[in-house]
N, C-alpha and C positions, 0 to 999 in steps of 0.2 A: 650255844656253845657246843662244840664236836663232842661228842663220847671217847673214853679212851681205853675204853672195856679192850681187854684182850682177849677175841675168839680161840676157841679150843682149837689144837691143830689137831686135835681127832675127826673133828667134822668141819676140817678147813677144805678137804676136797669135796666134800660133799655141798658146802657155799658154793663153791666156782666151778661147780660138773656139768651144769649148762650153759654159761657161756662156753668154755674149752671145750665141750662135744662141739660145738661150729667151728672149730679149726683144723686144719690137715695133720695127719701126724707123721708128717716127713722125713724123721731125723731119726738113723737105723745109730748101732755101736760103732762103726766105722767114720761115719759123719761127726757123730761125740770125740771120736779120739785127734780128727784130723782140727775140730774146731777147736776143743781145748788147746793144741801145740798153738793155733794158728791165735787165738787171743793171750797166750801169754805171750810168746818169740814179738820182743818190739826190736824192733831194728837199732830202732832210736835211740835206746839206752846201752847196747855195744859203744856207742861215744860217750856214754856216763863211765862206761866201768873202764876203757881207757882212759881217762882223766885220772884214773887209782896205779896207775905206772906198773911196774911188777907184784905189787902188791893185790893184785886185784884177783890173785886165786885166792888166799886167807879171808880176803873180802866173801867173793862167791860163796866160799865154804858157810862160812856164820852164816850169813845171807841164805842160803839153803837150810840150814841147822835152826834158825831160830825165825825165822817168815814161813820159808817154802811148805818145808812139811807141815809144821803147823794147821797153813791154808789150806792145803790138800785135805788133809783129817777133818778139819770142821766143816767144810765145804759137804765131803762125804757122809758126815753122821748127820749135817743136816737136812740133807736130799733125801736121806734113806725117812727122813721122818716125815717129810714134808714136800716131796716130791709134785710141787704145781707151779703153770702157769705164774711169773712174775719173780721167779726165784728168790734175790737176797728181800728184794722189796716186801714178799710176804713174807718169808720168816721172822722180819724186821716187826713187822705190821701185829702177827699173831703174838711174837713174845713182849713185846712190851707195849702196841696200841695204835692206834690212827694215826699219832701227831707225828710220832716216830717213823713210823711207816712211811708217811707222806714225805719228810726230810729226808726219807733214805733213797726214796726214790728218784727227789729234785737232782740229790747230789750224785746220782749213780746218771741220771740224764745230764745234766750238765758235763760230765765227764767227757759222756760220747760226743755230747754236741762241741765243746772244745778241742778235741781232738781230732773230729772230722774233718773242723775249722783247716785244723794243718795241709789238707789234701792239695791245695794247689803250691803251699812250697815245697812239703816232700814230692810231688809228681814232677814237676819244671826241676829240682834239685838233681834228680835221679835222670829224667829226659837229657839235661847239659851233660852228665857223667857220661851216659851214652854214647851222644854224640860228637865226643870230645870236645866240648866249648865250656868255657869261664862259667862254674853252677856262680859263682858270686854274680858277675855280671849278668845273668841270668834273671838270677831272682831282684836284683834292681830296676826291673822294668814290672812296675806295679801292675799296667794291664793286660802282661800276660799270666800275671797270678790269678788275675781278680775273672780271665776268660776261664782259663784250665780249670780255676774253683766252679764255676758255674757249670760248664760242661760236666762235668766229674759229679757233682752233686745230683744233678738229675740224672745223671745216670745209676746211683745208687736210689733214688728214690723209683727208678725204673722197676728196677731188680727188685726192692723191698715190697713196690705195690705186685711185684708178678707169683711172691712167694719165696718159701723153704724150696718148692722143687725145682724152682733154677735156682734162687740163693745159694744152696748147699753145692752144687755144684761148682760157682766160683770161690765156696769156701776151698773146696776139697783139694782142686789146682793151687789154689793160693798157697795153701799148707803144706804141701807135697813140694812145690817148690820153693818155699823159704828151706827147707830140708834138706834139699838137693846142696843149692847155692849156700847154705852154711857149712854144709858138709865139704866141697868143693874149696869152699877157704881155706878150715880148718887143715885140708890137705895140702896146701900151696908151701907151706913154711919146711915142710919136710922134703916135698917134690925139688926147691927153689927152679923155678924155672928162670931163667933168664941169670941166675946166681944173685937174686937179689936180696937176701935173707939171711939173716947173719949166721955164721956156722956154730957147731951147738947148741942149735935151739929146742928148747926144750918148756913144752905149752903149760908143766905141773909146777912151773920155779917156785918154789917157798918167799916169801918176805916178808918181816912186820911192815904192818902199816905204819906213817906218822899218826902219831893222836894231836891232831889238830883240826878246827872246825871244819876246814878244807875234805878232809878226808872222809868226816861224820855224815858231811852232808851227799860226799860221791856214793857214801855206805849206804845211807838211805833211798839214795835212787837206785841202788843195785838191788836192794834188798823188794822194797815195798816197790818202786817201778816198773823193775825189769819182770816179779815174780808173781805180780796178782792177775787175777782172772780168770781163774776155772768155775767161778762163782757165775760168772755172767754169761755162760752154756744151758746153765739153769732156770734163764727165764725163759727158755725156750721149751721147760718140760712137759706143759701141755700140749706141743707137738712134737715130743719125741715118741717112741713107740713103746720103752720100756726106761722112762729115766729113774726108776729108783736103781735099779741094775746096771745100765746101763753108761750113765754120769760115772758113777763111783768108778766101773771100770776102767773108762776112759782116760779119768784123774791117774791112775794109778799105772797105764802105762803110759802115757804120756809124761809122767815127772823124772823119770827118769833120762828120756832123754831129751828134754828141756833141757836140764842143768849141765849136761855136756855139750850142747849145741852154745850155752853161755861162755863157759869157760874155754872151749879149744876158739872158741870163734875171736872172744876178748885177745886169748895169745897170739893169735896168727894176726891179728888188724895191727899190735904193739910190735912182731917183726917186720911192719911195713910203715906205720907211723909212729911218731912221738906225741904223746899226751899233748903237749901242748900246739903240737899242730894236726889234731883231731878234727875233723867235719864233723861235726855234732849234728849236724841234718842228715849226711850219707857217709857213714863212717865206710858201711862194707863199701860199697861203688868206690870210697877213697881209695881201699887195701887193696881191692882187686883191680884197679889202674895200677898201682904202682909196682903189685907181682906180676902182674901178665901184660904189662905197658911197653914194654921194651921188647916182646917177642912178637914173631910171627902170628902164632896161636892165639897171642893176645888179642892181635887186632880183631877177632871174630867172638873168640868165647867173654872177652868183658864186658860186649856192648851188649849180647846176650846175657848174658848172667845178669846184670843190672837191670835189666829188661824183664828178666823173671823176675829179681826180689821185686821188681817194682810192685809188681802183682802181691806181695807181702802184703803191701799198705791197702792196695785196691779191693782186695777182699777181705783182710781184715777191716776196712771201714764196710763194707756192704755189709760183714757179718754184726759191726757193732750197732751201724746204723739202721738195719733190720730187728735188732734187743731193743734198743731204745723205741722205738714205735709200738712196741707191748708193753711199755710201763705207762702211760699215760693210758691205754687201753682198759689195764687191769688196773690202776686205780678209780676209772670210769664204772668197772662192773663192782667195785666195792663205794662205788656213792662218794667218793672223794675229789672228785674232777665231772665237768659234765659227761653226759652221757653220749656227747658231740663225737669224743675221742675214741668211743666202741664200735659207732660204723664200720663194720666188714665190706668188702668189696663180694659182691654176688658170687663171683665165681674162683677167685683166688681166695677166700677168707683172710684179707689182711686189712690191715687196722690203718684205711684209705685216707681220712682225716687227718691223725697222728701223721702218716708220712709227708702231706704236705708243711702242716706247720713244722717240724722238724727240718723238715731240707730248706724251709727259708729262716728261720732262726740259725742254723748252722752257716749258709754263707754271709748272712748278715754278719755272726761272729768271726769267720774268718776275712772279709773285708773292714771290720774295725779293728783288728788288732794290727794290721798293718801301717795304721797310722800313725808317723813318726818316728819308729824305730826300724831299725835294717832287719833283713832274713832272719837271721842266726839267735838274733833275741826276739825277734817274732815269733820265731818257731819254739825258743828256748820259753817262753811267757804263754805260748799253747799247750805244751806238751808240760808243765810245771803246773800251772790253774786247772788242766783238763785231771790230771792225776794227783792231785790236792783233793779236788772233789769226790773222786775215785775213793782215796784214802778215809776224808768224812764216813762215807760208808762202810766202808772196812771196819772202821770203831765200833759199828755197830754189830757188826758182821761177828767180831772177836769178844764184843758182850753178849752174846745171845746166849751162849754154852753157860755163863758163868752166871748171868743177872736175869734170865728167865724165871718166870715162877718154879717154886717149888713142883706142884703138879704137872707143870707143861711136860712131856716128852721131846721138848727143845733143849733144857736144861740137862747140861754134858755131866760124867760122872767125874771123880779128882784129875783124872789125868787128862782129860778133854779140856778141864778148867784150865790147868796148868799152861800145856799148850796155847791155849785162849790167850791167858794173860800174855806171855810174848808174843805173839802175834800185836797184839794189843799195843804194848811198848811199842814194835818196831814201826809200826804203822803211827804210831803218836809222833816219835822220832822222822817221820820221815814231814807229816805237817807241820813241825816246829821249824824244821831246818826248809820245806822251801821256799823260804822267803828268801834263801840264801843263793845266787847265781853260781853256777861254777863254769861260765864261761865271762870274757871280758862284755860289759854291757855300759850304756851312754851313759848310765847314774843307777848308781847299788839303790841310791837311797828309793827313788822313783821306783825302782824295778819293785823294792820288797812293799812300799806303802801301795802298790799296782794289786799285785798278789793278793793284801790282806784286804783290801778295797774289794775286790772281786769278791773273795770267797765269803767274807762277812754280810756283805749288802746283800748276796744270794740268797743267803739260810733267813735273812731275817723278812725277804721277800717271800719266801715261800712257808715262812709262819704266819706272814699277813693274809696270803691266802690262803692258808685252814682254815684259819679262824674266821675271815671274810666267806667260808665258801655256805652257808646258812642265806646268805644274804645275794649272792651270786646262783644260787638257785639253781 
């Protein structure tokens, strides 16, 4: 049976000083601040928070007030303590033990690997915007999903095997231009070009929301969805240059204008569509056809502009898909997974193993979920099971401050706790409620028994292999 001894995170760097001296340490303050925007900013969920109608600034607010900062803070006090290779996985690992560790891990991997899944319908989605052609009829032809995922895949496994020092570079583009291109929205409703915008518009409208499940559940994806991830910068701190400094800073200006880039971006997509005829796959590519679709100008800057966000997804999945190939690594240097998954490549030092089996477990995932159901809840059943699992971790993430030992230097002081705990709620609230669709899907019942199917038989697969892992050798 496993040990569930919890090491001291006094001499938690000092366990993992020789594997992470073989790694590059690639990643300056500038890199940190451009990948934190570039892992929280999901495109995807701008079609969650217009599903909230005008309500969806009071939304954002709470959403920011009782998630955002919260994660910021603990994300920060916990780096500053425990600043290694593997980030949430080992803070997890040191405050409460192997078995924990290991679950936080599976479910912060599965995350990515379901996520990435989505690569060929968000890239065909966004390509049709482009090109002016039907994204529905598009994504109805299964084998040009199922080519685009492949191509697309190994091309992030390209990148992951070559390193931080080109990864970071298509972070850096990626990030800079979701920036641009949300900024460029945000401006469209006041510009109105073409006069398509209704007049007094105004991106700050006040409104109650209804209190109905409908709402709880768009709440939740706004909140825990749209706003986590600055946690997952952190498993990359064995090659940053200075992540106890470094992370924190970056957290700290980067949240700021996250949450405006949420809220003017939400307002300007709602002066060009209606909630309920939202693209939930390309909401922005939607708003930016139908502002700059009738002009001149349009014809050149939309196909462009959709062409850079596209680049959102493309290096957001290199950067998430390059995190995920160090958790399976770094549970290798801590005896928890073979030691199959620590092979470094000679001369890039990356984790050469780990990237194959990930980039075929990931298309594998994204060619099963497309079996039987259309686009729209394909995508809605990736990006829903991908950040469910996401959330699992998070629970842990928000009990570390609170349910660490006594003695740990993990354990947050009352007002860290406090924090903790809402975070904690919102993050609970958002895996209760996603079983719940908020768009039209072939069977509610199917969609939520799919969900709890996935996420259940996961966690309990990868308690079998803890405890099998004695006997797996």
């Amino acid at each position: 049976m496993a040990t569930l001894s919890r090491p001291s995170p006094s001499n938690a760097e000092s366990q993992t000083a020789t594997p992470t001296a073989a790694l590059r340490k690639e990643l300056g303050f500038t890199d940190l601040v451009l990948a934190s925007i570039l892992l929280v900013v999901v495109p995807d969920f701008f079609g969650s928070a217009v599903k909230a109608g005008p309500s969806h600034v009071v939304l954002w607010l709470l959403a920011i007030a009782l998630f955002f900062l919260p994660q910021a803070l603990v994300v920060s006090y916990l780096n500053q303590r425990l600043p290694i290779e593997g980030g949430l996985y080992e803070w997890a690992r040191h405050a409460f033990g192997d078995a924990v560790g290991f679950l936080v891990a599976l479910n912060l991997w599965m995350y990515v690997v379901l996520y990435v899944a989505s690569i060929g319908l968000v890239t065909t989605n966004y390509a049709a915007y482009a090109l002016g052609l039907d994204a529905d009829s598009v994504a109805a032809h299964r084998g040009i999903l199922v080519v685009t995922s492949v191509a697309i895949i190994g091309g992030l496994m390209l990148v992951a095997h070559l390193g931080l020092s080109v990864g970071k570079w298509v972070t850096n583009v990626g990030s800079a231009l979701t920036v641009l291109i949300i900024l460029l929205l945000a401006a469209l409703p006041f510009i109105r070009p073409g006069g398509q915008a209704a007049t007094g518009y105004h991106p700050l409208r006040l409104a109650v929301p209804p209190l109905t499940l409908f709402s709880f559940s768009v709440f939740s994806k706004m909140s825990f969805g749209a706003l986590c991830g600055f946690e997952y910068a952190a498993i990359f701190a064995g090659e940053s240059r200075n992540p106890r400094r470094h992370l924190t800073r970056a957290i700290w200006i980067a949240a700021p204008l996250i949450a405006l880039l949420y809220i003017f971006g939400t307002s300007a997509i709602l002066a060009y569509v209606s909630p309920e005829n939202i693209d939930v796959i390309g909401p922005i590519p939607q708003a930016l056809g139908i502002a700059l679709g009738g002009t001149r100008l349009g014809g050149v800057i939309v196909p462009v502009a959709i062409l850079f966000l596209l680049t959102n997804y493309l290096s957001s999945f290199s950067l998430n898909f390059a995190a995920n190939t160090r958790l399976p690594m770094c549970a290798g240097w801590d005896h928890l997974l073979p030691q199959w998954f620590t092979r470094l490549h000679p001369r890039y030092r990356t984790p050469v193993n780990s990237i194959f089996f990930l980039g075929g477990i990931t298309l594998a995932a994204g060619v099963a979920v497309l079996a039987g159901v259309g686009a729209q809840e394909a995508f809605e059943l990736l990006l829903i099971w991908a950040f469910t699992f996401y959330a699992i971790a998070y629970l842990a993430l928000f009990a570390i401050p609170v349910l660490a030992a006594k003695e740990s230097s993990l354990r947050g002081p009352l007002w860290m706790k406090v924090l903790a705990i809402f975070g904690f709620l919102m993050t609970l609230l958002f895996v209760v409620l996603s079983i719940f669709p908020i768009i039209p899907v072939a069977s509610q019942s199917a969609y939520s028994a799919k969900t709890v199917a996935v996420i259940v038989l996961a966690n309990l697969a990868a308690l079998y292999l803890y405890y099998r892992r004695p006997e797996l050798g």
